[in-house]
Structures are given as structure tokens and as C-alpha cells.
KEMI-794344 format. One line per 2 residues: their letters; for each residue x, y negated, z of N, C-alpha, C. Coordinates in Angstrom, 1 decimal, padded with zeros to 4 digits, m for minus. Example, Ala and Ser with C-alpha at 12.3 -4.5 7.8 and 13.67 -1.06 7.14 Angstrom:
2
as) 013.2/005.7/007.8/012.3/004.5/007.8/013.2/003.3/007.8 ~ 012.8/002.2/007.1/013.7/001.1/007.1/012.9/000.0/007.9
***
This chain:
292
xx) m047.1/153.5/238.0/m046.5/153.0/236.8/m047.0/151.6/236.6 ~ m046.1/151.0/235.8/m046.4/149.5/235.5/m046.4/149.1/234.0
xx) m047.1/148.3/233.6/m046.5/147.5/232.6/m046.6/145.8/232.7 ~ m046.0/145.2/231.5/m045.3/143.7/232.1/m046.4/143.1/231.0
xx) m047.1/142.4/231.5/m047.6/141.0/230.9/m047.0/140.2/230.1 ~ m047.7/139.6/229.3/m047.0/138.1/228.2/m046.1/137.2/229.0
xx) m047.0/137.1/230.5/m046.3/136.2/230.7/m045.5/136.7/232.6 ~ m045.3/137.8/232.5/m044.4/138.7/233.3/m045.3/139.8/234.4
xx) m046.8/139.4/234.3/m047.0/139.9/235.6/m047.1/141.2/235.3 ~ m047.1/141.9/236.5/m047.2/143.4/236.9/m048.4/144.0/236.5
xx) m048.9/145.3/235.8/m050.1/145.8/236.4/m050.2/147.0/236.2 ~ m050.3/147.7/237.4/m050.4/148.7/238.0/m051.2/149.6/236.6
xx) m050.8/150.8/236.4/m051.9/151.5/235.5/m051.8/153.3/236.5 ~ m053.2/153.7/235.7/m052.7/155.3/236.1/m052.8/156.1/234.5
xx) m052.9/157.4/234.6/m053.1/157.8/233.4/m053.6/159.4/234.0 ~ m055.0/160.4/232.8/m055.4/161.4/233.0/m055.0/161.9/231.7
xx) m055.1/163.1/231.6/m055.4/163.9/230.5/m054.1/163.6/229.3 ~ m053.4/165.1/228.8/m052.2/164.8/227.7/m052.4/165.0/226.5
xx) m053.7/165.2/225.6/m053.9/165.0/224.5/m055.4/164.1/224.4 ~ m055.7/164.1/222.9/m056.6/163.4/222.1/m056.6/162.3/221.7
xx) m057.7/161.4/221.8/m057.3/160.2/221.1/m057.6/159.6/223.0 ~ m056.6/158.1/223.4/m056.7/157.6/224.5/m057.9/156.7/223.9
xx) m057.9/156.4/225.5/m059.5/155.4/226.4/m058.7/154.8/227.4 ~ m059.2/153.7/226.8/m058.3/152.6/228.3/m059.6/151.9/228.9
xx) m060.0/152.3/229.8/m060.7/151.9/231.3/m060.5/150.8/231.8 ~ m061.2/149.4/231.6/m060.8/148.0/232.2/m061.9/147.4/232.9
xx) m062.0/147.7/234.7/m062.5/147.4/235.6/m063.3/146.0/235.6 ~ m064.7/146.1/236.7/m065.4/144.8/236.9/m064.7/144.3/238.0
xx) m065.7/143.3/238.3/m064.8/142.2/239.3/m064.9/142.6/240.4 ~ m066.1/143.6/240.5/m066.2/144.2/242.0/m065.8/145.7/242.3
xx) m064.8/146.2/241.1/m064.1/147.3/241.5/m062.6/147.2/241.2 ~ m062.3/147.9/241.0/m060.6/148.0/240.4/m060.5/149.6/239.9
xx) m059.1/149.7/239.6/m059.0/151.2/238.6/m059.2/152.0/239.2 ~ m059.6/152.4/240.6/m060.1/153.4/240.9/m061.2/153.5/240.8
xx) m062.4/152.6/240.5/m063.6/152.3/239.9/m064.0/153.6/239.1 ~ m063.3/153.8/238.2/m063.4/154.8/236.8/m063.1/156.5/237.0
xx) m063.3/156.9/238.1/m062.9/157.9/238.5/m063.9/159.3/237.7 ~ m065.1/158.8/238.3/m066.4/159.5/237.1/m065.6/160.0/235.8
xx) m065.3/158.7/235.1/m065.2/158.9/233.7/m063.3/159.5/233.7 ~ m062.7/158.8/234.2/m061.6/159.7/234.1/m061.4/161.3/234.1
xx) m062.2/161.6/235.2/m061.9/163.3/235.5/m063.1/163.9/234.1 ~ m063.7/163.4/233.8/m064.4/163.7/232.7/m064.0/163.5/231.2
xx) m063.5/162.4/231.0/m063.2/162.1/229.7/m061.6/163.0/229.4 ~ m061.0/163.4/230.8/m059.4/164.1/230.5/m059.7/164.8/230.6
xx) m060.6/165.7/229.9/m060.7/167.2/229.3/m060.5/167.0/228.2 ~ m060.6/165.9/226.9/m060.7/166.0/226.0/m059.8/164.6/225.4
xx) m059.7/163.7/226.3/m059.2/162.6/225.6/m057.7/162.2/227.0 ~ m056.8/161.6/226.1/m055.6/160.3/227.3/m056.4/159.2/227.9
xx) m056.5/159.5/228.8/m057.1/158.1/229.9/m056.3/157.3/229.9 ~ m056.4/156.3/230.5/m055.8/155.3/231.0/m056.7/154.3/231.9
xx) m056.3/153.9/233.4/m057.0/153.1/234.0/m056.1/151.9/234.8 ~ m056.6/150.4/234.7/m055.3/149.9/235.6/m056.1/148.7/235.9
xx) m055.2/148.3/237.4/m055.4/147.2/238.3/m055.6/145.6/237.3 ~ m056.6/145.1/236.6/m056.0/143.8/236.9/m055.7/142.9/237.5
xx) m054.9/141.8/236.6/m054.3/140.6/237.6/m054.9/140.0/238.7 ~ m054.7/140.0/239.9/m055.3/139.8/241.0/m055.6/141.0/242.0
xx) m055.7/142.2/241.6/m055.9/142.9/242.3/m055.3/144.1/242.3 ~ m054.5/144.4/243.8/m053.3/145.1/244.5/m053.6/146.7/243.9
xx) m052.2/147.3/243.3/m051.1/147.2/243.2/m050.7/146.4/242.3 ~ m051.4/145.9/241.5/m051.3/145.0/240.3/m050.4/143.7/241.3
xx) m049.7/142.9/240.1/m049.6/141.7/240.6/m050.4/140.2/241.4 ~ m050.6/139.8/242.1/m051.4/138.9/242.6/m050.8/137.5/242.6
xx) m051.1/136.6/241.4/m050.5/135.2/240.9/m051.1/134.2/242.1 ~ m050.3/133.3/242.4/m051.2/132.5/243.3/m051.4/130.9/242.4
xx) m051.1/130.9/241.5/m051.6/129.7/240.2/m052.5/130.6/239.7 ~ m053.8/129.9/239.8/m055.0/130.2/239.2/m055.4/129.7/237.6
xx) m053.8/129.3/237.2/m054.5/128.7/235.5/m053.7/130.1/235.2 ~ m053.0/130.9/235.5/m052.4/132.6/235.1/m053.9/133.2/234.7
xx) m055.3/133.0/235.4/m056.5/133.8/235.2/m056.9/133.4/234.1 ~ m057.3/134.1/233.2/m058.2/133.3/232.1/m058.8/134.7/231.3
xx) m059.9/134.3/230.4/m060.3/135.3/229.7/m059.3/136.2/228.4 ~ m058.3/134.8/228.4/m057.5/135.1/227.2/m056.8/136.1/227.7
xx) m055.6/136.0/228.8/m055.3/136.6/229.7/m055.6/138.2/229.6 ~ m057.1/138.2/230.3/m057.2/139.6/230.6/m057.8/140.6/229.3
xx) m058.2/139.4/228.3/m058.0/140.5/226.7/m056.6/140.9/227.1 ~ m055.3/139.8/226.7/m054.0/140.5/226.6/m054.0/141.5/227.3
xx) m053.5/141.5/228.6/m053.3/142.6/230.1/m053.7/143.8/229.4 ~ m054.8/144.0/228.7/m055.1/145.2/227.9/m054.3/145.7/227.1
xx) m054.1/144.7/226.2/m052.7/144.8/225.4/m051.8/145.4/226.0 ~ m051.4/144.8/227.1/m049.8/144.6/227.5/m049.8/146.6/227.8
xx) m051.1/147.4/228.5/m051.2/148.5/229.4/m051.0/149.5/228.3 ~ m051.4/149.0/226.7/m051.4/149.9/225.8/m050.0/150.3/225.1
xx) m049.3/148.7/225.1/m048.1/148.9/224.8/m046.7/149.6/225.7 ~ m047.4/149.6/226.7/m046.2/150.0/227.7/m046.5/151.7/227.5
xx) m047.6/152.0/227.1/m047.7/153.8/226.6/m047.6/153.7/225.6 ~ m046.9/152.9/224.5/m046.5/153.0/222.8/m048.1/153.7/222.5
xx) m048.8/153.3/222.6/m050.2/153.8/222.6/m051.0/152.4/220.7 ~ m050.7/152.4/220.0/m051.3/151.8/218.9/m052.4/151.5/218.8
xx) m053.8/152.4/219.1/m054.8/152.3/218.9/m055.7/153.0/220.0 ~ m056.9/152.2/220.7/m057.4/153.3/222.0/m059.2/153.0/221.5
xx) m059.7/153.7/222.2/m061.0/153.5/222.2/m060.9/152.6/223.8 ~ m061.2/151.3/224.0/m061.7/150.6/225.2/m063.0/150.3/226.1
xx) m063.1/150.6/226.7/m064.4/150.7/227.8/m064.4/149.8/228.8 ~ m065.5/148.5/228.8/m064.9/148.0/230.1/m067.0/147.5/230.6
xx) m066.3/147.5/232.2/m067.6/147.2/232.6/m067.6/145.5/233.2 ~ m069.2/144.6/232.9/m068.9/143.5/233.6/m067.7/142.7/232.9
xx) m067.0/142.2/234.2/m065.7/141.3/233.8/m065.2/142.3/232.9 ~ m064.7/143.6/232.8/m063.9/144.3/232.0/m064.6/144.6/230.9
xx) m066.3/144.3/230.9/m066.8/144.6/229.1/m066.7/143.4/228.7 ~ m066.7/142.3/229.3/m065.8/140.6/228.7/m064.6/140.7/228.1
xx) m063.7/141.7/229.3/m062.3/141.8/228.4/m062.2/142.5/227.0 ~ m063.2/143.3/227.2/m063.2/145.1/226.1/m063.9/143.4/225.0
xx) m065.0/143.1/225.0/m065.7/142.4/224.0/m064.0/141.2/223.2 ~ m063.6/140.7/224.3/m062.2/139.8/224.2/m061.2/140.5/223.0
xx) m060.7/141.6/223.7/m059.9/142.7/223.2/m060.3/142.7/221.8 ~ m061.2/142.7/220.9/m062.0/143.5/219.8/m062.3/142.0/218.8
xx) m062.2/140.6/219.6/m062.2/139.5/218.6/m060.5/139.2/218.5 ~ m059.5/139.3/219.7/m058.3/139.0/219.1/m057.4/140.1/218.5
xx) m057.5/141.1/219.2/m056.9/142.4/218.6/m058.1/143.4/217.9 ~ m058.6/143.5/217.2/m059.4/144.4/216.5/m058.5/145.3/215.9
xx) m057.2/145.3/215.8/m056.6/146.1/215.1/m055.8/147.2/215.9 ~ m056.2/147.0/217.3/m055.5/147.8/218.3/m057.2/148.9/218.9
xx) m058.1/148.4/218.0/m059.3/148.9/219.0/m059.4/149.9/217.8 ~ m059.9/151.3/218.6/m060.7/152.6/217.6/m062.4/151.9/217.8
xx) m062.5/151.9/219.2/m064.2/151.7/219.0/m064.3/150.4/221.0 ~ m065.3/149.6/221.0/m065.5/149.2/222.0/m067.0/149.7/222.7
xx) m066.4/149.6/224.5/m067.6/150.1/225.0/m068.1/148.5/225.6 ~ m069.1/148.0/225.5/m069.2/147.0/226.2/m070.3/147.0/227.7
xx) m069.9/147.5/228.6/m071.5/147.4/229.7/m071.2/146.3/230.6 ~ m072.7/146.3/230.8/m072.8/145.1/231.8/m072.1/143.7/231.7
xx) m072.5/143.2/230.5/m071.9/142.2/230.6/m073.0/141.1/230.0 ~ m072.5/139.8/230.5/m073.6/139.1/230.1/m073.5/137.2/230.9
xx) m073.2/138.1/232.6/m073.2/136.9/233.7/m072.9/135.8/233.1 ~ m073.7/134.9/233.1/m073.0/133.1/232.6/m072.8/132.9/231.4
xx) m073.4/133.5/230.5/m073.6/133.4/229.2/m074.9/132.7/228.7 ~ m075.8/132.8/229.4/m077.2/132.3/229.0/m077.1/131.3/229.2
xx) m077.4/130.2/228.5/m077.6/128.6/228.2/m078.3/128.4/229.7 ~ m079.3/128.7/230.0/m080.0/128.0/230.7/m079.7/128.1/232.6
xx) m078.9/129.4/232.2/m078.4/129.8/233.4/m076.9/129.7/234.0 ~ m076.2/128.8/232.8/m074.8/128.7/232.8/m074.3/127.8/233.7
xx) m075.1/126.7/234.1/m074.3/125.9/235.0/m074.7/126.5/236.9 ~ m076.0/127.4/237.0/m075.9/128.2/238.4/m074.8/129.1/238.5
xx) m074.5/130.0/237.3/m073.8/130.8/237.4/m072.5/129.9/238.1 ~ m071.9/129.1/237.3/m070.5/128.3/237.5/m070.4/128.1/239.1
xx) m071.8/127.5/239.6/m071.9/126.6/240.3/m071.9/128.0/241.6 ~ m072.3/129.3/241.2/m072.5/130.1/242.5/m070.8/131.2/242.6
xx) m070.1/130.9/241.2/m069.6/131.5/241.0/m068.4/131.1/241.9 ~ m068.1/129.5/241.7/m067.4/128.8/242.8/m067.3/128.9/244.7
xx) m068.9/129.2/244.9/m069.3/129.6/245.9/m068.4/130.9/246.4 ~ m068.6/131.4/245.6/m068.3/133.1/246.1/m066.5/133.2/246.0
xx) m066.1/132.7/245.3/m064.6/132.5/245.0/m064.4/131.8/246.5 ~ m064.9/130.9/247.1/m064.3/130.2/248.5/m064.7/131.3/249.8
xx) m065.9/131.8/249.8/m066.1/132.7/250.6/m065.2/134.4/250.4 ~ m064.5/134.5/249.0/m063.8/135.9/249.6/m062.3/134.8/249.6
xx) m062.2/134.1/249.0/m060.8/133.3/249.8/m061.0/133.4/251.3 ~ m061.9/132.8/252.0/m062.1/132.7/253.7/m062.4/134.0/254.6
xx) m063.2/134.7/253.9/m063.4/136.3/254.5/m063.7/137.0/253.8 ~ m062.6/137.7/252.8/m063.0/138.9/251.9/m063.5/140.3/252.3
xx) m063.4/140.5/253.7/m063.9/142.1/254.3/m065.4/141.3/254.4 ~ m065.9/140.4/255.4/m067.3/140.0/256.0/m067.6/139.7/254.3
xx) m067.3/138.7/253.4/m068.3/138.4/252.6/m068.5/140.0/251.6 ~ m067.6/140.7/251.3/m068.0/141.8/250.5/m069.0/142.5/251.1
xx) m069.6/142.2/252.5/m070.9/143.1/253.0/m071.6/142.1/252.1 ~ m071.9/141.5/252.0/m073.0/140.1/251.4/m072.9/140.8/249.8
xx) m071.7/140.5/249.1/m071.7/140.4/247.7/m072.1/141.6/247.1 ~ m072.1/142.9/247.9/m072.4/144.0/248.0/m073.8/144.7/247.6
xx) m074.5/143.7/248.1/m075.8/143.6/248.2/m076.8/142.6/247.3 ~ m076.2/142.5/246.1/m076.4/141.4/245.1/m077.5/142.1/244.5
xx) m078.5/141.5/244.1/m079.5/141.6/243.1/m079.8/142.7/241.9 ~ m078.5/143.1/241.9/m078.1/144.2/241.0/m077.2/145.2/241.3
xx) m077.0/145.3/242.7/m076.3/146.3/243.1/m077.2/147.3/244.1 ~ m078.2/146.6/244.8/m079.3/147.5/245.6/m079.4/148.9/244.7
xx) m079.7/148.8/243.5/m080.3/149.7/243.0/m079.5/150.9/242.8 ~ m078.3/150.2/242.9/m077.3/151.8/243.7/m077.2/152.3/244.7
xx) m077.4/151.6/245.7/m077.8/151.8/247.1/m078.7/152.4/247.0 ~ m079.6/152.4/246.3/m080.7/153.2/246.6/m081.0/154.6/246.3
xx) m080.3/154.7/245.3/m080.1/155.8/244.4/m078.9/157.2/245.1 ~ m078.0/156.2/245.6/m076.6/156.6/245.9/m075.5/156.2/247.1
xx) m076.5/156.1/248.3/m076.0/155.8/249.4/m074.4/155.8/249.5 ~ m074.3/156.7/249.2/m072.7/157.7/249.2/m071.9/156.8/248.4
xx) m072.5/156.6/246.9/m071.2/156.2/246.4/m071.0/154.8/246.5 ~ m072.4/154.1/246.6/m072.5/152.6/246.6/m071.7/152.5/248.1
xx) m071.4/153.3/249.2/m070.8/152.6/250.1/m068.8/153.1/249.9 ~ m068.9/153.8/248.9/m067.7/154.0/249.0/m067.1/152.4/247.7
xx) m068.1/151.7/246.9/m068.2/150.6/246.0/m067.9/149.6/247.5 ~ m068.7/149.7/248.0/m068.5/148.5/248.9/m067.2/148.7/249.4
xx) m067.0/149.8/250.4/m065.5/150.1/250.9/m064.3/149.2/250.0 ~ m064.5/149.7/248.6/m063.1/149.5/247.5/m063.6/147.7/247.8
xx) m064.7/147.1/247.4/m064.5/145.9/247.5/m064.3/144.7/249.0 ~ m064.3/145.5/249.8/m063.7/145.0/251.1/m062.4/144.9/251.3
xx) m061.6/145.2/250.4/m060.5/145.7/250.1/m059.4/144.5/249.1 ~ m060.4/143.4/248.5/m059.9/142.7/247.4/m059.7/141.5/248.2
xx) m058.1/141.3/247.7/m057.3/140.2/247.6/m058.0/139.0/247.8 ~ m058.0/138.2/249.4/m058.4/136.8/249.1/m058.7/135.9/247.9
xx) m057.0/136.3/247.8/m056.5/135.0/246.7/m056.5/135.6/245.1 ~ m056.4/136.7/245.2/m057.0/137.7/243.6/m058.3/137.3/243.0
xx) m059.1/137.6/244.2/m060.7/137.3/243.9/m060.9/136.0/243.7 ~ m060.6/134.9/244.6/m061.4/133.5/244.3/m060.2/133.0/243.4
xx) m059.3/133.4/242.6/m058.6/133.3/241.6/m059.0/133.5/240.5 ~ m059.7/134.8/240.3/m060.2/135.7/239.4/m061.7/134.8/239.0
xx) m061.9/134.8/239.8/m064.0/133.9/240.0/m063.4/132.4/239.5 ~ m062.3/131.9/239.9/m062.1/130.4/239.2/m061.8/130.1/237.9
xx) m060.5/131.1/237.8/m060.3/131.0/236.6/m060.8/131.9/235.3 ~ m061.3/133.1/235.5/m061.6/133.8/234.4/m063.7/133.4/234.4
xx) m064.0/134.1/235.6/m065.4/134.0/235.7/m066.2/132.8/235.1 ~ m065.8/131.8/235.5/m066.0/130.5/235.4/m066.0/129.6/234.0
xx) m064.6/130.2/233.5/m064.7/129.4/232.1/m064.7/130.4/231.1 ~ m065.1/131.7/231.2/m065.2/132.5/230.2/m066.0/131.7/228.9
xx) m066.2/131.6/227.8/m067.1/131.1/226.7/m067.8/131.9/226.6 ~ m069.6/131.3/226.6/m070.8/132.0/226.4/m070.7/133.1/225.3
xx) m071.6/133.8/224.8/m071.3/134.7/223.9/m071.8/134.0/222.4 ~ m073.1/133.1/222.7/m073.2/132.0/221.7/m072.2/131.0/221.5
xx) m071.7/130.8/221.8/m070.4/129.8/221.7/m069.8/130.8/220.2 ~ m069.5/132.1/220.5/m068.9/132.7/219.7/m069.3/133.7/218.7
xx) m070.5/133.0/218.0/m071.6/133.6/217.0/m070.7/134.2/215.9 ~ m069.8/133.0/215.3/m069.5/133.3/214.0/m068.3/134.2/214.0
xx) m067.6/134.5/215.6/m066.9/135.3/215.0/m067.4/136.9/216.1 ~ m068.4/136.9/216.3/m069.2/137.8/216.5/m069.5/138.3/215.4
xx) m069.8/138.3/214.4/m070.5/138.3/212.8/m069.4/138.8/212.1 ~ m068.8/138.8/212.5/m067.0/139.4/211.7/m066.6/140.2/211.9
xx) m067.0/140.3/213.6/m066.0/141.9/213.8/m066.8/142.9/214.1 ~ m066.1/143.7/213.1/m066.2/144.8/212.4/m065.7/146.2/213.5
xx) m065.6/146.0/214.4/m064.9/147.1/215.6/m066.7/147.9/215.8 ~ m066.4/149.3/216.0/m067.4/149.8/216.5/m067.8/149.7/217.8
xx) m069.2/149.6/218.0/m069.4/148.8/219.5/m070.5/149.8/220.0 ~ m070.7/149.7/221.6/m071.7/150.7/222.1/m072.5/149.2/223.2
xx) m073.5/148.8/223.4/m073.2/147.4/224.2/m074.6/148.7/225.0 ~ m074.1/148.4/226.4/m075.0/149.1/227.3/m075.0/148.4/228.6
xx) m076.4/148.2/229.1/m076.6/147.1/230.1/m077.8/147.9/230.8 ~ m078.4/147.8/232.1/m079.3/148.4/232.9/m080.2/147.2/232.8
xx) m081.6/147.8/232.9/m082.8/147.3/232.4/m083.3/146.2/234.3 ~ m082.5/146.4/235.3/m082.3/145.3/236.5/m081.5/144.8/236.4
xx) m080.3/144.6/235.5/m079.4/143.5/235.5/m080.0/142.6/234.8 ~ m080.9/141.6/235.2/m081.6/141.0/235.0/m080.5/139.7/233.6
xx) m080.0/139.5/234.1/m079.0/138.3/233.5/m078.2/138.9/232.5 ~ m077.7/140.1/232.1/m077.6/141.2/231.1/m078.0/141.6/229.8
xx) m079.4/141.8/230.4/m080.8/142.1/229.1/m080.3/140.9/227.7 ~ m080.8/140.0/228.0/m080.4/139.0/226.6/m079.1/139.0/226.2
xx) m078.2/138.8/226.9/m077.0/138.7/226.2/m077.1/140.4/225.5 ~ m077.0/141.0/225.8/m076.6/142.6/225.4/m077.7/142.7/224.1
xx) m078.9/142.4/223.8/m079.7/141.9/222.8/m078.6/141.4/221.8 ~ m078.6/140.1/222.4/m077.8/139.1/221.6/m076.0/139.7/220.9
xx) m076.0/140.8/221.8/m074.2/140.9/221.0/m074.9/142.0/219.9 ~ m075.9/142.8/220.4/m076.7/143.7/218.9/m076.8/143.6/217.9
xx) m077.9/142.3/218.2/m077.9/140.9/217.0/m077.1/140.5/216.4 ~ m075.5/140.4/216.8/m074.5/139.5/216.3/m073.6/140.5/215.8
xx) m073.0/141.8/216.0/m072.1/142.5/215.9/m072.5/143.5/214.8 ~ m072.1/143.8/213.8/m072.4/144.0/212.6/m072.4/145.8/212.9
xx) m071.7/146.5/213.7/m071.2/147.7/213.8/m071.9/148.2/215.3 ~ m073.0/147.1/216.0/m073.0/147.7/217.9/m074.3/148.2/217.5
xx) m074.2/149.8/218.8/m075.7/149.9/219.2/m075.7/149.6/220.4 ~ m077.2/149.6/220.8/m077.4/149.4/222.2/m078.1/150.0/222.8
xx) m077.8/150.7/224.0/m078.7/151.5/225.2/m078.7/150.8/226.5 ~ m080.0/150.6/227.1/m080.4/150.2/228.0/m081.0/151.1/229.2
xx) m080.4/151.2/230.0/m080.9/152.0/231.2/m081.6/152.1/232.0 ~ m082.9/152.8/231.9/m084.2/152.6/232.9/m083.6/152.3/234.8
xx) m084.7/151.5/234.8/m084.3/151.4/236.7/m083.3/151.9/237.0 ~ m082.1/150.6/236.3/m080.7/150.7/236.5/m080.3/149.1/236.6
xx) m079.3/148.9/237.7/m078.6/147.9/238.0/m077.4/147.5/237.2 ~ m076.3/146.9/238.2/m075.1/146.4/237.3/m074.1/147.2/237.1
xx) m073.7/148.3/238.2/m073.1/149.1/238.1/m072.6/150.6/237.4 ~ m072.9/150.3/236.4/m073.4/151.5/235.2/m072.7/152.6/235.6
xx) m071.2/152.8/235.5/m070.4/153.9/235.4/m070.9/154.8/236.8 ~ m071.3/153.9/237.5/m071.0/154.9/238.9/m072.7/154.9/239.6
xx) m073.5/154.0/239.1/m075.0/154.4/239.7/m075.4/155.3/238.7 ~ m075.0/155.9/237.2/m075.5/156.7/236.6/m074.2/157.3/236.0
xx) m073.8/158.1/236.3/m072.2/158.1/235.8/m072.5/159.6/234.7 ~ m073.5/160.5/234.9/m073.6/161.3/234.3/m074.2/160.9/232.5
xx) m075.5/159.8/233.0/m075.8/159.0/231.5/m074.7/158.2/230.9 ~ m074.0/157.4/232.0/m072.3/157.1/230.9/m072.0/157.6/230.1
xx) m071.6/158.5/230.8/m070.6/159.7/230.2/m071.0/160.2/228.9 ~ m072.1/160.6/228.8/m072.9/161.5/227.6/m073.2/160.3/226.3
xx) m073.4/159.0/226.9/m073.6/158.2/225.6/m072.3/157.5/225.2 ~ m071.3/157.3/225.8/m069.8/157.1/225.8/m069.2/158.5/225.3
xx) m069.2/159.4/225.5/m068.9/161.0/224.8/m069.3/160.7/223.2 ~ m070.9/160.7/222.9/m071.1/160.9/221.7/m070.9/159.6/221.1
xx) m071.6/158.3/221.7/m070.7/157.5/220.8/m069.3/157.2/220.3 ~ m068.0/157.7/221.2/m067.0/158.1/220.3/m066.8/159.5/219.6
xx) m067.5/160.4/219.4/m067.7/161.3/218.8/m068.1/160.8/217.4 ~ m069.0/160.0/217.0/m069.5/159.9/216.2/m068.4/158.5/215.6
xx) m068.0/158.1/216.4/m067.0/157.1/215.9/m065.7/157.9/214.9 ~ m065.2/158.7/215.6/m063.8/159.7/215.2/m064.2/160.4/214.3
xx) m065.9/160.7/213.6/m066.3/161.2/212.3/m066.5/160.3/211.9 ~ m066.8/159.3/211.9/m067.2/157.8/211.1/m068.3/158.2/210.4
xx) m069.2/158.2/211.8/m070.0/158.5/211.3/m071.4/157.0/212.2 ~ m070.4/156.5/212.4/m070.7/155.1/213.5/m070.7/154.0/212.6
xx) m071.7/153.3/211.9/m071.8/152.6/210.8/m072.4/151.3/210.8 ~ m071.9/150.1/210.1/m072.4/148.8/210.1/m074.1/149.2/209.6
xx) m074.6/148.4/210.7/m076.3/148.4/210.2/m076.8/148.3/209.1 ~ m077.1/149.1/208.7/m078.1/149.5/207.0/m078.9/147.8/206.8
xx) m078.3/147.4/205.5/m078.6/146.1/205.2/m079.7/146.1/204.8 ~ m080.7/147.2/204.8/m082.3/147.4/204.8/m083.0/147.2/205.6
xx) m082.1/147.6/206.8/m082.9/146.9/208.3/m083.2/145.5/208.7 ~ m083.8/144.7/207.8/m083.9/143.6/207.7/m084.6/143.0/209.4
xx) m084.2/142.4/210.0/m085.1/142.6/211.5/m086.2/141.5/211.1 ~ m086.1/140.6/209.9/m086.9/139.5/209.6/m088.4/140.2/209.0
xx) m088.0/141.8/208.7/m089.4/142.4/208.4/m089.9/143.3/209.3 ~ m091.1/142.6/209.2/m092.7/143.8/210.0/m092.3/145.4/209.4
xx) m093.2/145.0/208.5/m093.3/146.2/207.5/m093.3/145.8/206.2 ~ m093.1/146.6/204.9/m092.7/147.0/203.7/m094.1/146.7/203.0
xx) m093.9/145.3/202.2/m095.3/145.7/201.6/m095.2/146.1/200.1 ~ m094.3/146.1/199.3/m093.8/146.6/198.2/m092.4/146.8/197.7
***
């Protein structure tokens, strides 16, 4: 099944489960909708799934104008998957690139979100680290342009993906497999134009401080470039908690897919009672302790 984009493109979606309230599932840069498999056969016991390709990557449409990529973009694409299920309101989950979009999703449409999951996200947000990121990000965009089967052994093996490998031989090679798999021109499209000029998360303080969407911000305690920003959206988002996952990498859903699940379960659980609340304006973080 398909739905159509703002500005026409295609993207593939699937769908689990025929009642509750929907979950729309929006993939990192190094998976695609079948990425969410964990959480789909789990979450359709109780809730409407939803998972889909984005722009760039097959069955989805593949643009070959790289100004079609952008962060704005892949908030909408979210949009576009909800509307084509007359679907109003979802709880959204995205990992990485897709907790960029889910974070996206929740400053321009807040009114389409029940609650946001944000993991793993963070890459090229830090001041100090913003112009390597750019600079390696371009890198990697020309190398799966030139050989996207050979460099996916490489990218595979990133700083923050070993730790799946180590854990999970099995699935981390079936991660690699799916990413041997991506679109030359999808990927170093995707890395140009979204990766690249996404806006820091400091860039966008003040309207961090506004939205009011319920938030879950979850980052692994090895995704080294993660840790602060996922702090920092804590800090900034009036309604987010945050869990951080012991000797865990970038891959959250699927190097720990059983702890996903259980803090993604109850945090919308607790959301659907409203029972998921802006931080107690007591919790002043500017105090130690209470001296009268």
C-alpha cells in the first residue's frame, strides 16, 4: 500500500493489528520499515501499527533531486502515511533519523501526535561536533553512492553498532543484510539532504519549551554523541522523560527490543490515562536541596 506525499512521492507503508489506538513506526537511516518488526508483532496485540519506507528507500519512492530530502519533508511523509489511513491522531515512535522526524512531527503537527517516542537521536546536534558530523556525513553519502553493498560492511560496524554485534550476532547481521540493500542514490540523497542540514536541537530551544506533546526521549548509554542531546531535549520539553540504556548502542529497537517494548508499552499506557504529566514546577533542577 501507498500513500502520496505534498509533493507526489510514493511511500510504501505496511500495517499490523485492527484495533486500539495506532503507532506509526518511522525508521533510521540504517534500516527501513522492516526495521520495526520487534515492535510491530508486539505492539498488534493491542494497538494499529503502521510502518513505512521513507523517501529514498525501495518500495518507497527514490527522488533523484536531492533538495526533495529535507527534515521538513520527512516530518510531513509522516503526515502524508497517517492521512492516507484517515488516521487523525497516532502515538509516533521513531528511531535516529526517524526520532528526528518523530521530534519534527510533534513541533509542526502537535495536533496529529497522541504522544512521541524519541530514541537515538542526537547525531550533529552538538555544537562542537557539528561541523565533523557534516563533514563525515558527506563522506559516507559518496561512498554508498559508489558502493552501497561494500561500504554497508564498513558502516555496519560504526562505533555504535558493535554493541549489537556483540550481543546479537543474529540479528545485527540480519541489520547489516537490510542495509546492504539501500539505494545508492536514496542513501547519499538522504545523508545530503536531510542528515546534513537537519537544525541542531539548540537551534530550536524556544520552541522546544512549547511543545506540550508527551515525550519518552530514549538513547543508549554507547551512543556516545546521543547522551547530551537526549539530556538536553529532557531539559527543554516540558512533558519528556528519559531512559537511558545500560551497555547499549544506537540501535535501540532491535539490540534490546524486549526493554523497548516494555518502556514504550507503559509509557503509552500511562499516556492514554493521562497520567503522563508536564514536570512538577517543584522540581526546580536549579535546587540541591530544600532548606525552608
Amino acid at each position: 500500500m501507498y500513500a502520496t506525499a505534498k509533493d507526489g512521492t510514493k511511500l510504501y507503508y505496511e500495517t499490523a493489528g485492527e484495533s486500539g489506538t495506532p503507532i506509526l513506526f518511522i525508521h533510521e537511516f540504517g534500516g527501513n520499515y522492516d526495521a520495526w518488526e520487534p515492535q510491530m508483532s508486539f505492539f498488534a496485540r493491542r494497538h494499529r501499527c503502521i510502518t513505512y519506507a521513507a523517501r529514498g528507500y525501495a518500495p518507497s519512492d527514490i527522488p533523484a533531486d536531492m533538495e526533495m530530502y529535507s527534515q521538513a519533508n520527512a516530518a510531513d511523509d509522516a503526515v502524508a502515511v497517517l492521512d492516507a489511513l484517515g488516521i487523525e491522531k497516532a502515538h509516533i515512535v521513531g528511531l535516529s533519523m526517524g526520532g528526528f522526524a518523530t521530534l519534527h512531527f510533534g513541533l509542526r503537527t502537535p495536533e496529529r501526535a497522541l504522544s512521541l517516542t524519541v530514541a537515538g537521536a542526537g547525531y550533529g546536534t552538538e555544537r562542537e561536533t557539528a561541523d565533523y558530523f557534516r563533514n563525515t556525513s558527506l563522506k559516507v553519502a559518496d561512498n554508498f553512492e559508489k558502493d552501497p553493498v561494500g561500504f554497508s560492511k564498513i558502516y555496519s560496524l560504526g562505533a555504535s553498532r558493535v554493541q549489537f554485534q556483540n550481543k546479537d550476532p543474529r540479528g545485527w547481521a540480519a541489520f547489516a543484510e537490510r542495509l546492504s540493500h539501500h539505494s545508492a542514490i536514496g542513501a547519499a540523497n538522504t545523508m545530503r539532504g536531510v542528515q546534513c542540514r537537519r537544525p541542531s536541537f539548540w537551534d530550536l530551544e524556544e520552541q522546544l519549551k512549547t511543545m506540550m506533546v508527551p515525550t519518552l526521549v530514549m538513547t543508549g548509554d554507547e551512543d556516545d554523541h546521543c547522551l547530551q542531546p537526549s539530556i538536553y531535549l529532557k531539559k527543554m520539553l516540558p512533558a519528556a522523560g528519559l531512559a537511558i540504556f545500560p551497555k547499549t548502542g544506537h540501535t535501540l529497537n532491535l539490540e534490546e527490543p524486549m526493554l523497548f517494548n516494555s518502556l514504550v508499552s507503559d509509557f503509552i499506557a500511562q499516556v492514554e490515562q493521562g497520567a503522563w504529566k508536564v514536570r512538577d514546577p517543584r522540581a526546580d533542577p536549579g535546587q540541591v536541596m530544600r532548606t525552608e
